[in-house]
N, C-alpha and C positions, 0 to 999 in steps of 0.2 A: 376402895380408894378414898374415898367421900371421908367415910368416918375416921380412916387415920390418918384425911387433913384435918378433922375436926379436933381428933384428938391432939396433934400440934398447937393446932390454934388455943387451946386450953392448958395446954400443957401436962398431958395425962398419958405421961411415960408407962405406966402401969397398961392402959390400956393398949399401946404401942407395941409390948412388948408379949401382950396376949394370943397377938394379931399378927405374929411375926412367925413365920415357919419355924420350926423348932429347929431344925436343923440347920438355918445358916442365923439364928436370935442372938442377939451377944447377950451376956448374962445380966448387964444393968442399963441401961439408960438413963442421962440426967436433962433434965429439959428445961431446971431451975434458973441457970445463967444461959440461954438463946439473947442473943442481943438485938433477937429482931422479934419482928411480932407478925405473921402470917393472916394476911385479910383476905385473900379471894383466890379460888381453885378454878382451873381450864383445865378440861379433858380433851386433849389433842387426838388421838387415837386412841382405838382399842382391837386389840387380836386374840379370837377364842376370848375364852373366859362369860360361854355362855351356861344353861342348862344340864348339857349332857357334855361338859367340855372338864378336865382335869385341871387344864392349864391355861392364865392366859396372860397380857403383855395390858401395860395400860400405860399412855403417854400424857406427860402433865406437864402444867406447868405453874409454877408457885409463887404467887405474889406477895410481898414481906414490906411492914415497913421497919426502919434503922436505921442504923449509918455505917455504910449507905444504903438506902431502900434498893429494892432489884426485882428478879425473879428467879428461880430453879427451874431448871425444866432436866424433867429425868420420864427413862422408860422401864416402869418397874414391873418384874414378873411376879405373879402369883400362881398358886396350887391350891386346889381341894381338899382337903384332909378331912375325909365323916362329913359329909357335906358345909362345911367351913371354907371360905376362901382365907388364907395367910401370905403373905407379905415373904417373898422368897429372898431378890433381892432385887441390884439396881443394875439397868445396861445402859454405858453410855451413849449419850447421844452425841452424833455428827452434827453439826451445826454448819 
């Protein structure tokens, strides 16, 4: 999760899109025009996604600045694949 806040924060759609389960990846990503600029990651939760674990759930929450500056907060799953964790997708959050 770290790294593919990091890679927002840089803007390195390429690596995004590496790191994305192949099976739910859109074919492109542009992260050229974001009107916002992401500075700082909070991991709220996390479910499985240990060792010996296939799957697991990580809650976050994303801090941006622009107009207007805010935050994301999403609960994203991921998967294993060849010992790899990928980026499955996104469950919404109840607030």
């Amino acid at each position: 999760m770290r790294s593919r806040f990091t890679a927002f924060v840089v803007r390195n759609g390429d690596y995004l899109l590496q790191t994305w389960d192949p099976d739910t990846r859109p074919s492109e990503l542009n992260l050229v025009d974001l009107p916002v600029t992401f500075y700082r990651l909070e991991i709220l939760d996390t479910v499985a996604g240990g060792l010996l674990d296939s799957t697991g759930v990580v809650e976050f929450e994303a801090f941006y600045r622009g107009d207007p500056s805010g935050s994301q907060r999403e609960r994203s799953t991921f998967r294993r694949i060849n010992r790899k964790w990928y980026y499955t997708a996104e469950i919404p959050v109840v607030q």
